[in-house]
C-alpha atoms as one frame of an Amber mdcrd trajectory, in Angstrom:
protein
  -1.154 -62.530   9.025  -2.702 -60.613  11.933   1.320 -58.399  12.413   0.952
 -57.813   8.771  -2.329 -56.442   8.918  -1.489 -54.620  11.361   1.360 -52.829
   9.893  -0.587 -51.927   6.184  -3.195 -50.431   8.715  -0.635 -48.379  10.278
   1.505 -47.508   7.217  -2.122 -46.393   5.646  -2.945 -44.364   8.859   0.353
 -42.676   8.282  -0.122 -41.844   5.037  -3.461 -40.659   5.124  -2.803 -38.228
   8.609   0.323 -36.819   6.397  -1.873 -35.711   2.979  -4.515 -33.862   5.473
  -1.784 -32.090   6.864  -0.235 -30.805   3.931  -4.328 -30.170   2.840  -4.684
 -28.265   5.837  -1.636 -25.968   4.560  -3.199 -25.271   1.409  -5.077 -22.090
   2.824  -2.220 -20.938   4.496  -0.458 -20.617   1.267  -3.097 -19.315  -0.460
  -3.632 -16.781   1.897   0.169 -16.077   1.067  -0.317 -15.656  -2.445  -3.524
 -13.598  -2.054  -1.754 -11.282   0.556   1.041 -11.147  -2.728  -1.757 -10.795
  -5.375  -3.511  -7.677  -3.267   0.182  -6.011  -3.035   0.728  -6.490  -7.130
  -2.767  -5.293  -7.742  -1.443  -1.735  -6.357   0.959  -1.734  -9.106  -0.515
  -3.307 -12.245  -3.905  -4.092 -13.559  -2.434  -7.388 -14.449  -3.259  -8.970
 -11.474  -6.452  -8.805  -9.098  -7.390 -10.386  -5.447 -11.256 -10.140  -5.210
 -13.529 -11.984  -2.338 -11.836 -15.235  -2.367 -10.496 -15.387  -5.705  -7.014
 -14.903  -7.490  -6.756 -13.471 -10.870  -4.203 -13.170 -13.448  -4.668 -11.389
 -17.590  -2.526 -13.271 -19.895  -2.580 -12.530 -23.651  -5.125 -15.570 -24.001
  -7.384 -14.037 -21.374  -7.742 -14.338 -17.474  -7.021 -17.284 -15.346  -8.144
 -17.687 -11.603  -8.639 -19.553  -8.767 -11.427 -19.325  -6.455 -11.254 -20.947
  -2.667 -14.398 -21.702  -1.328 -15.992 -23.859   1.738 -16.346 -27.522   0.571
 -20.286 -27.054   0.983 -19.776 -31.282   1.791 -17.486 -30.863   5.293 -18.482
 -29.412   8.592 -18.074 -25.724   8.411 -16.053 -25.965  11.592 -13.616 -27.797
   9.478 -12.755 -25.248   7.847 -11.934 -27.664   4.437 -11.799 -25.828   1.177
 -12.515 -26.773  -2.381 -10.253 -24.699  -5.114 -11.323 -24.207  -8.955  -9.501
 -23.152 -11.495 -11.341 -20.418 -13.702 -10.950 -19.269 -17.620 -12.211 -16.011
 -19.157 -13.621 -18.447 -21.762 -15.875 -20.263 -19.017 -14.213 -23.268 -18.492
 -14.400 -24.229 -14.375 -12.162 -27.087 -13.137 -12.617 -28.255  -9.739  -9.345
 -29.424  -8.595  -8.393 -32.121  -6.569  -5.744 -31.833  -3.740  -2.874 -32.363
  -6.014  -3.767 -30.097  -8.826  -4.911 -27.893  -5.932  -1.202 -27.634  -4.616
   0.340 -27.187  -7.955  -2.043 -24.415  -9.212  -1.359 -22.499  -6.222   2.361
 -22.847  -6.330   2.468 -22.001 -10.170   0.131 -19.229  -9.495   2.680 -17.949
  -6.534   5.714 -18.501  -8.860   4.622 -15.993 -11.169   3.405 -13.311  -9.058
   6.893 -13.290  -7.282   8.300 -13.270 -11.119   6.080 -10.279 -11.921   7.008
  -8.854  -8.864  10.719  -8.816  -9.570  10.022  -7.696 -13.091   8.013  -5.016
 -11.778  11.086  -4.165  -8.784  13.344  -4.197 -11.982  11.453  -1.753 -14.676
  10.655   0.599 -11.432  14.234   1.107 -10.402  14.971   1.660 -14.056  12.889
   4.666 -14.306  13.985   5.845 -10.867  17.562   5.456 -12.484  16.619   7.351
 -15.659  14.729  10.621 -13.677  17.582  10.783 -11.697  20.230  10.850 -14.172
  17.706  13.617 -16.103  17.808  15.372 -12.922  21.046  15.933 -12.344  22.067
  16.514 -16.465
């Protein structure tokens, strides 16, 4: 009884070490996708990176999501709480899972907008060219 003990308190140990690790990513890739978000913001009003929070306009209104200090944790920790923001007021504070996928569905369509945006530009560059030169 003791060896089996044992081993759920290890397997849990495990387990628990491995989801703060991937929690202590989060901020990395949110950093990522704010770094992307500033970059966009040079190119379309679409999309804004402000203090610590993410922004994008949809035809239903704005969505964003704000990283702040978990006022709960140690400041040295450096452990952040994310919310997910509507223009029509609605505030969701996420937990770590929704955490991971709003940020990953937020950084999937900034690097789609960012193609699109690649794509229309070398268009026009196309279409002055060929003006140029006809």
């Amino acid at each position: 009884m003791k060896k089996l003990f044992l081993l759920l308190l290890m397997v849990g140990a495990g387990f628990s070490s491995q989801a703060q690790e991937n929690w202590e990513d989060l901020p990395k890739i949110f950093e990522q996708v704010y770094s992307l978000a500033t970059d966009l913001n040079v190119q379309t009003d679409k999309v804004t990176a402000q203090g610590s929070i993410i922004s994008i306009v949809t035809g239903k209104g704005t969505i964003s999501v704000e990283q702040k200090l978990d006022p709960k944790k140690a400041k040295e920790l450096k452990h952040y709480q994310y919310t997910l923001l509507t223009s029509s007021g609605k505030s969701i504070l996420l937990d770590k899972m929704n955490s991971e996928r709003v940020i990953e569905t937020f950084q999937s369509k900034l690097l789609k907008l960012k193609e699109e945006l690649r794509v229309n530009q070398d268009a026009d560059v196309e279409k002055i060219l060929g003006d140029l030169f006809n």
